[in-house]
C-alpha positions in Angstrom: 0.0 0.0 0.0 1.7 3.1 -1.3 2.1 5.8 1.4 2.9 9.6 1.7 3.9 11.9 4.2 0.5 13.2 4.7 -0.7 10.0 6.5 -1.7 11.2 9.7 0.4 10.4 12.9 -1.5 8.6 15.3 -1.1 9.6 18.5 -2.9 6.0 20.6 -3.2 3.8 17.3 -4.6 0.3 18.1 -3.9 -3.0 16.4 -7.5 -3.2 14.8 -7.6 0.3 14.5 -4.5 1.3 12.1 -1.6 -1.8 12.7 -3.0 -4.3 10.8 -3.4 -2.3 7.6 -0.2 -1.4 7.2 1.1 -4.6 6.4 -0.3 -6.1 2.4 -0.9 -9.9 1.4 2.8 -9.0 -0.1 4.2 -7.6 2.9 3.0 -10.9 4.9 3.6 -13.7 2.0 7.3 -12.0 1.5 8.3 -12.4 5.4 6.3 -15.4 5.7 8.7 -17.2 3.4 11.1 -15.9 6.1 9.7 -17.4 9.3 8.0 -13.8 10.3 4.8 -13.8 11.0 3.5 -10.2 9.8 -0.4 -11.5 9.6 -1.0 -11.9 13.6 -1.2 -9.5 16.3 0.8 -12.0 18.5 3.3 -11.9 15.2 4.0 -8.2 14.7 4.4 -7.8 18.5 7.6 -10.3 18.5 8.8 -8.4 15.8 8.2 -5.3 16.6 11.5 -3.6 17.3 13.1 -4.9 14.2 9.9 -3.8 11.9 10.1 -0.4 13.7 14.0 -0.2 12.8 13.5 -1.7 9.2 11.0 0.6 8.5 12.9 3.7 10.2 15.5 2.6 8.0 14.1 2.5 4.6 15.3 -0.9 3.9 11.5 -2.8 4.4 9.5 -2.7 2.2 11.4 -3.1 -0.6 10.4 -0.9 -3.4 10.1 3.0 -3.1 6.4 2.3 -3.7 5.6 0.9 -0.7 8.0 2.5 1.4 6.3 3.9 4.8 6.1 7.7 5.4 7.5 8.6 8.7 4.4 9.9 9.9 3.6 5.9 10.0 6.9 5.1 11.1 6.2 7.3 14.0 2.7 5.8 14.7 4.0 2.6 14.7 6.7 3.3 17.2 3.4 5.1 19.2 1.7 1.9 19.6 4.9 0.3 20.8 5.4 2.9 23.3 1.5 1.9 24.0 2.4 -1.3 25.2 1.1 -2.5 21.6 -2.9 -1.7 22.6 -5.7 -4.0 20.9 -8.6 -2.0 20.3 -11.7 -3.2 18.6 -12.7 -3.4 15.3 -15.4 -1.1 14.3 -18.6 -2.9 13.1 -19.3 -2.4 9.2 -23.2 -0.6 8.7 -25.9 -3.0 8.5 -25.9 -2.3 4.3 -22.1 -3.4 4.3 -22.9 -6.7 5.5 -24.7 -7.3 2.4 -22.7 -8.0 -0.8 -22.3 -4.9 -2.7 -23.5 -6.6 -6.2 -25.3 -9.8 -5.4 -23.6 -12.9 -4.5 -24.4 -16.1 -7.5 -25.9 -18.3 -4.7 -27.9 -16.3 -2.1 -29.4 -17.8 0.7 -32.4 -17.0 2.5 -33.9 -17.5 5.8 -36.5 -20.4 5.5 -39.8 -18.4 6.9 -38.6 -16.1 4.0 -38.7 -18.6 1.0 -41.5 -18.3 -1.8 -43.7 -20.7 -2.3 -42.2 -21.1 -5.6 -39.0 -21.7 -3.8 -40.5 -24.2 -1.4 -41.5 -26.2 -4.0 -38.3 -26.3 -6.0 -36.2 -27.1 -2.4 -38.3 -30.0 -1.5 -38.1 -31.3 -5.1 -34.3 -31.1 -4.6 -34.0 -32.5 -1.0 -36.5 -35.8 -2.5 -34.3 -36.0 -5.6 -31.1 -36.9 -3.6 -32.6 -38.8 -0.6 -34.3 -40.7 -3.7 -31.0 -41.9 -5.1 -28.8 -44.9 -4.4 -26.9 -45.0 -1.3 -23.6 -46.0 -3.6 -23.9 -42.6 -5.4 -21.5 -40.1 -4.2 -23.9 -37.4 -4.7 -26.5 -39.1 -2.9 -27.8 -37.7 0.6 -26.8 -40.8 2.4 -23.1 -41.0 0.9 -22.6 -37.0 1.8 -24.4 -37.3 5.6 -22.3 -39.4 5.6 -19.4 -37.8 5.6 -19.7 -36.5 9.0 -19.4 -39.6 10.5 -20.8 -43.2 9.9 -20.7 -44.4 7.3 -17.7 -42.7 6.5 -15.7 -44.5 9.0 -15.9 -47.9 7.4 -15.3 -46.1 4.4 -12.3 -44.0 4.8 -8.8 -44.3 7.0 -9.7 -40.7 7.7 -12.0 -39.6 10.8 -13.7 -36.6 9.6 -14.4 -35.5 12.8 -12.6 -31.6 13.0 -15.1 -30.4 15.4 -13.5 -28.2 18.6 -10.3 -27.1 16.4 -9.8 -23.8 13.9 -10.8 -26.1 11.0 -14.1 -26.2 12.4 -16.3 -24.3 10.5 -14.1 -24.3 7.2 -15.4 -28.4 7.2 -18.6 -27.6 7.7 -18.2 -24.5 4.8 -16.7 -27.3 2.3 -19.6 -29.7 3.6 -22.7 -27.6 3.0 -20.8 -26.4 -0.2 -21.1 -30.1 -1.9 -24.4 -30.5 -0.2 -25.6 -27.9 -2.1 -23.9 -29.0 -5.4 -25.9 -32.0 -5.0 -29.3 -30.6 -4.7 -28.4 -28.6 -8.0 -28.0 -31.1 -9.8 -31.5 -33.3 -9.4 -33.4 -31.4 -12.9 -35.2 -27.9 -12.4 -33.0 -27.4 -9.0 -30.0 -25.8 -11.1 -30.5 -22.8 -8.9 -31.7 -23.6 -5.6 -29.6 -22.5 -2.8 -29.7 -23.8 0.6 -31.8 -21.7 2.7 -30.7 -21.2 7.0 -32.9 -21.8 10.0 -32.1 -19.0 12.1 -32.3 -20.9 15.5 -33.1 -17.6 17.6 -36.6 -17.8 16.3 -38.9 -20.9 16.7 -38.2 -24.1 14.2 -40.2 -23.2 11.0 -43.3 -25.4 10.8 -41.7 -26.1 7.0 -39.2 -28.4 8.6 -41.8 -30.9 10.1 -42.9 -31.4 6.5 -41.4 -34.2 4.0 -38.9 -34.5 3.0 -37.2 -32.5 5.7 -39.0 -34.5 8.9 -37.0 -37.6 8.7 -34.9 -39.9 7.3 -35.0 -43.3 7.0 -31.7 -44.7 6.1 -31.5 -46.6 2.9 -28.4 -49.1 3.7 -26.8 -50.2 7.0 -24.2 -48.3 9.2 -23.6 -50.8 11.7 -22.6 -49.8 14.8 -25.4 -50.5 16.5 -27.8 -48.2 14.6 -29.5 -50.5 12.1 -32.3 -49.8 10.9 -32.2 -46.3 11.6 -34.6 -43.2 11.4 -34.1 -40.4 12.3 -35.8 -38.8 15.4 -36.5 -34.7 16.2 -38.0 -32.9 19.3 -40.8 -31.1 19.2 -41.2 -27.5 18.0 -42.1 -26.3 22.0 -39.4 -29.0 22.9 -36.7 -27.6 20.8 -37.5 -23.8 21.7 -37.3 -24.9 25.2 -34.1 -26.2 25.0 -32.7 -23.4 22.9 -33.5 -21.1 26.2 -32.3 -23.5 28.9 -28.8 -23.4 26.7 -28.5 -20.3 26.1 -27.9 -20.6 22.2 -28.6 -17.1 21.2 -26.2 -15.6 24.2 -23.6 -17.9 22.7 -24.7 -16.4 19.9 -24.2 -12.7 20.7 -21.8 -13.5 22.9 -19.6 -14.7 19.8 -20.3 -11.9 17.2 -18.8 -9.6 19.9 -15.6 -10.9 19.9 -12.8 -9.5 18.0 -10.2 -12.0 17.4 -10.7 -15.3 15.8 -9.8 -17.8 18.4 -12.1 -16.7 21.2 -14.9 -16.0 18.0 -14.8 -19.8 17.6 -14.2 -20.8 21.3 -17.3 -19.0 21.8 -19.4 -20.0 18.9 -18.6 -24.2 18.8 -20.5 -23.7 22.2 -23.8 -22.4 20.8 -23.3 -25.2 17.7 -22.9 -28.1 20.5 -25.8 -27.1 22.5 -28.1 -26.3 19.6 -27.2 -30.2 18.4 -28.6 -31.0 21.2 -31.7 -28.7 21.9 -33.0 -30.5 18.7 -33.5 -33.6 19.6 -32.0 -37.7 19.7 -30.3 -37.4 16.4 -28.7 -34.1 16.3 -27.5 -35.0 19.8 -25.6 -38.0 18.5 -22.3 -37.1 16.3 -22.5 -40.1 14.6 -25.9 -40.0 12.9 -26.6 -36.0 13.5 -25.8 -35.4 9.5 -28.7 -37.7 8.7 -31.7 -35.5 9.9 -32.5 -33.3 7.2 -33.1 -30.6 9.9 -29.2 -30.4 10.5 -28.4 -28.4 6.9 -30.5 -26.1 7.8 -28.8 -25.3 11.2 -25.5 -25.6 9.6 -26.2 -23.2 7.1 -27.3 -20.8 9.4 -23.6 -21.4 11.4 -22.2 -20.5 8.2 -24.0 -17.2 7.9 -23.1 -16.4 11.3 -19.5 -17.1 10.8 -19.6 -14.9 7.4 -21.6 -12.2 9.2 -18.4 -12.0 11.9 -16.0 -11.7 9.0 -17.4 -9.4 7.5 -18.1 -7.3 10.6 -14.2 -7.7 11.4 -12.8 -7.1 7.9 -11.4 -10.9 8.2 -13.0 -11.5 4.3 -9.8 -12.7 2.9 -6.8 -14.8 4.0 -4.7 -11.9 4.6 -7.2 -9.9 6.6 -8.2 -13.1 8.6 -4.9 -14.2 9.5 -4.9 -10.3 11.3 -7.5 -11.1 13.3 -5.9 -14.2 14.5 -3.7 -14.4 17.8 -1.8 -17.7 17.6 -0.4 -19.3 14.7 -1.9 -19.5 11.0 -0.6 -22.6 9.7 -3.7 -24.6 10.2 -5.5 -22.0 7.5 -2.7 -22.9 4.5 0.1 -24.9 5.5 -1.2 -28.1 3.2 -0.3 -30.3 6.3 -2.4 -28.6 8.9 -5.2 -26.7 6.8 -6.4 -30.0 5.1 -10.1 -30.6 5.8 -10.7 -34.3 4.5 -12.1 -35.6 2.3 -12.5 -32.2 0.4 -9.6 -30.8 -1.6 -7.9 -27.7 -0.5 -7.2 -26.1 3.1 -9.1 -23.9 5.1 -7.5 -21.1 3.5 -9.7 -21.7 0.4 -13.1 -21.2 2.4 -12.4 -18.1 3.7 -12.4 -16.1 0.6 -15.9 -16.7 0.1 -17.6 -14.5 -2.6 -19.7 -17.2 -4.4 -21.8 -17.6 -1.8 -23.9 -15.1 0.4 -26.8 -14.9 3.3 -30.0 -12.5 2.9 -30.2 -11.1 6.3 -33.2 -12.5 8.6 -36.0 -10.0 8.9 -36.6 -8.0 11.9 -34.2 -5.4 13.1 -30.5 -5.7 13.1 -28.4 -6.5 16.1 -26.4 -3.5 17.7 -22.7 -4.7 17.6 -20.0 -3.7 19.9 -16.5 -5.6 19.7 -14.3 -6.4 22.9 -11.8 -8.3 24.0 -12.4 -9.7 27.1 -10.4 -12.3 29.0 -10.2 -13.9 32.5 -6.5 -12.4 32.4 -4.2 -9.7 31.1 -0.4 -9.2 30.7 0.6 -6.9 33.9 2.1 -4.2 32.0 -1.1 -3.2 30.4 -4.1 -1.6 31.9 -7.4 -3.4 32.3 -10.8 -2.4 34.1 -13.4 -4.6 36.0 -17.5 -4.3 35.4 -18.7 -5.3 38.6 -22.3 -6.0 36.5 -20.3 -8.4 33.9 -21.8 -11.7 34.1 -18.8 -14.3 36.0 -17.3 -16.8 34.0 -16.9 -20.2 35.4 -15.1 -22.6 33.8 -15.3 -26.3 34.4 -11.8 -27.4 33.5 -9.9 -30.0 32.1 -12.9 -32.9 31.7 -11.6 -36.0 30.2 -13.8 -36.9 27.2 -12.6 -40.0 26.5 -14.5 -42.4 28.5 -17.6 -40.4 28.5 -19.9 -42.2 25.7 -21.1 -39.6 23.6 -22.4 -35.8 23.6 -22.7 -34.8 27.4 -24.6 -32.0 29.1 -22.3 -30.3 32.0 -24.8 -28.4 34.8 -23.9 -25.7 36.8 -25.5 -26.0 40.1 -26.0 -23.4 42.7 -26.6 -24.3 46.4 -28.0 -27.5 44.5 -30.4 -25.8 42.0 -29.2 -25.3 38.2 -28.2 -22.0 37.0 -26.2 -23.0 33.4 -26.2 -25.9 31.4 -23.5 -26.2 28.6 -24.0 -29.2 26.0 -20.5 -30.9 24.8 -21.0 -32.4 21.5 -18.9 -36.0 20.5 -18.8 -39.4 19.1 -20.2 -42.2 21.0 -16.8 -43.8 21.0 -14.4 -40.5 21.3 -11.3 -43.0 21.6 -11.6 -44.3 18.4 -11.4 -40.4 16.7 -7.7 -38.9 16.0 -9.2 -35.8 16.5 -10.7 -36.2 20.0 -8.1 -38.6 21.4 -5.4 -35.4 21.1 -7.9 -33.1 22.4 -8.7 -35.5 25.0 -9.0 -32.7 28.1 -11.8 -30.0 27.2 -12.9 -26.8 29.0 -16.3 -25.5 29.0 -17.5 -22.1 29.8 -20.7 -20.6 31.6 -21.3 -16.8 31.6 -23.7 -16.5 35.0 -25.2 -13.3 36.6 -23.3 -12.8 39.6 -26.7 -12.7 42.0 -27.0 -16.1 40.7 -23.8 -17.9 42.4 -22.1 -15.2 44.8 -22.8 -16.8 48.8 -23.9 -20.1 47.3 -22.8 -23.7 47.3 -21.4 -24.2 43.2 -21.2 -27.8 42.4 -21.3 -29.8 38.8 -23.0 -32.5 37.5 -22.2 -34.1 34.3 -24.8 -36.2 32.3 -24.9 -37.9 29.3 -28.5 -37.8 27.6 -28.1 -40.8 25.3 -27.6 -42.9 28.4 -31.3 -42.4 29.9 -32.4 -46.5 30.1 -29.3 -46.9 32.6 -29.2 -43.4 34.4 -27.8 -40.1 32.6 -25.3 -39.1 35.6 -22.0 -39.6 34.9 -19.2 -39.8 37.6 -17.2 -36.9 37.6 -14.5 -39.4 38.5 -14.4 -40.9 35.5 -13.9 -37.2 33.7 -10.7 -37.0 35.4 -11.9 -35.0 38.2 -12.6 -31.7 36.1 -11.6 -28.5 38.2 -14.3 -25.3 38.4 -12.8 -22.2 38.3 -14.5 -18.3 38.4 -13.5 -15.3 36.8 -14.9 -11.6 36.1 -13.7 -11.0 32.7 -11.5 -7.8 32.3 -11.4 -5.8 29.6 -7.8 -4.9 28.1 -6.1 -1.7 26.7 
């Protein structure tokens, strides 16, 4: 980015504020190649200094085109002087969310479909589910993908949930979802519409073909013959409440840097699995109830909404909004997301696809960056009102036998519940048996657990014929630990 002497100094620059733009995709592919990591905040800080001096110099970046003016020089030095403050990104207007020509496939909300486009989705969705099992284009062999039968089928576990390849997956998986369902005749144009799970289930998904599935060829494993089951409507939007999916929600777009973004957000997916019912509950079959593309695809839309909100839209800008390392988004060793071709790089550049907004009005955003702790050189600040944040700590997965509900009690009544979502048999997943110790999170009032007894109980709801309750024993003795959450300079 050519630069002149008229670029303003800034006196308190911030790293969302002015840092990050001063560095191009050249800039960071260049020194990349070099082992320096110009992309992340935690990568310009440990360089610092010698960008400061380079720059000072004249010497980086090469070319007088993209030399910096000293006014930035100066700025940059500022926000080293700063202790290298954070800031916050500031939230795009509601029109910039939207694509400013029209994206080729846009999705809708499904309360918002036509008619017209009712008609041509459930011909799609029964054009698939009507084809052979063996077809790789059928909605049996893609379900499938997400688990069984894909096991049997593959060395690979395609299990990435929990990990920053997450929602890239699930981006490449709703992508050939939706390449299959254009390809049944007169669906050449159907897009794959989102459930927005902060409103009630539409009464549209209780219809066929999106009720249930019955599965057209054995999984094993136990499951044969399967169909698929679904709470009710009231049940669902009770559990939605209990779980807090939409705080999760919130909670998540608020958040300015990627890692606590998806920290945040994989806790509103696993509890929304399993406000829906049986099957979305259970890893291993969730892919199979039709109800699960729609919730997926409104994940997706969320995750696009936040990248667009923090100008994280291409890899460049996404790896700036990232903390730790980036080599799990292009590094062809750690960004692969099996079976699909590419890394997660490729899904993040994402122009092909867009989401009409829901109706109703738009939610206010205001970015922070809030954390149980903060380096001691820098400044922080408590809200007394801030909800606590108790953390249940290092539970060990492994033996537990499938998605589990954690429950926050106080003085023995429940305040939180926080779903954890999993195979049946975590030990036999590459995935999970590395990230065998998980962490999760509850955001409570303080009224509701100051002076009171805080215990835990840990269940697992696929268990119910021999007792849900689960010894915390055999979860390695998980710790509990509260925190306000301070806000940093």
């Amino acid at each position: 980015m050519a630069t002149t002497d008229s670029d303003p100094v800034v006196d308190h620059p911030t790293w969302f504020g002015q840092i990050r733009n001063f560095f191009t995709e050249t800039d960071i592919a260049h020194m990349g190649a070099k082992g320096i990591d110009l992309g992340s905040y935690n990568g310009v800080v440990a360089n610092a200094i010698s960008i400061y001096s380079q720059t000072q110099g004249g010497s980086m970046p090469p070319g007088d085109a993209t030399k910096w003016s000293a006014n930035r020089v100066q700025t940059f030095l500022n926000w080293i002087t700063d202790n290298y403050p954070v800031g916050t990104p500031t939230p795009p207007a509601r029109a910039a969310l939207v694509a400013a020509a029209p994206a080729p496939r846009m999705r809708k909300e499904v309360s918002a479909l036509s008619a017209d486009e009712v008609t041509t989705l459930k011909k799609a969705f029964a054009g698939i589910l009507g084809r052979d099992p063996q077809q790789g284009d059928s909605y049996f062999a893609i379900a499938g993908v997400h688990w069984f039968p894909a096991i049997d089928q593959n060395p690979l576990f395609h299990c990435l949930h929990h990990e920053n390849r997450f929602l890239p997956w699930h981006r490449f998986h709703l992508r050939r979802f939706e390449d299959a369902l254009r390809t049944v005749p007169g669906c050449a144009n159907v897009t794959l519409p989102y459930w927005d799970v902060t409103k009630p289930i539409p009464a549209l998904l209780y219809e066929e073909p999106f009720a249930e599935y019955k599965l057209q060829a054995p999984i094993g494993h136990n499951y044969d013959p399967l169909t698929t089951k679904r709470n009710t409507p009231a049940q669902i939007a009770a559990n939605m409440a209990a779980y807090n999916v939409a705080g999760w929600i919130t909670n998540a777009l608020k958040q300015s840097f990627w890692e606590q973004f998806n920290r945040t957000f994989w806790q509103a997916h696993d509890s929304g699995h399993v406000a829906c019912g049986p099957t979305m509950a259970n890893q291993d079959i969730s892919a199979f109830d039709p109800v699960f593309w729609f919730f997926h695809c409104n994940l997706d839309r969320i995750w696009l909404q936040w990248q667009k909100s923090v100008g994280a839209t291409t890899v460049a800008k996404f790896k700036s909004v990232c903390q730790t390392s980036t080599a799990w988004l292009d590094v062809p060793a750690l960004g692969a997301i099996p079976p699909f071709t590419g890394t997660a790089a490729d899904t993040i550049t994402y122009s092909e696809v867009d989401y009409a907004p829901p109706p109703g009005a738009p939610m206010a955003l205001i970015f922070e960056n809030k954390s149980g702790n903060v380096a001691a050189a820098k400044s922080f600040r408590i809200d007394s009102a801030a909800p606590l944040s108790v953390r249940v700590k290092d539970i060990n997965r492994a033996g537990i036998p499938g998605t589990f509900v954690v429950h926050l009690l106080a003085d023995g009544k429940e305040v939180a519940r926080q779903a954890f979502f999993q195979p049946t048999d975590p030990g036999i997943c590459p995935n999970c048996s590395e990230n065998s110790k998980v962490s999760l999170d509850f955001h409570v009032e303080p009224e509701k657990i100051l002076d009171k007894q805080l215990s835990v109980e840990l269940h697992v709801p696929s268990q119910a014929e021999m007792g849900t309750r689960f010894p915390l024993s055999k979860a390695g003795q998980p710790t509990i630990n509260v925190r306000h959450l301070i806000e940093g300079d």
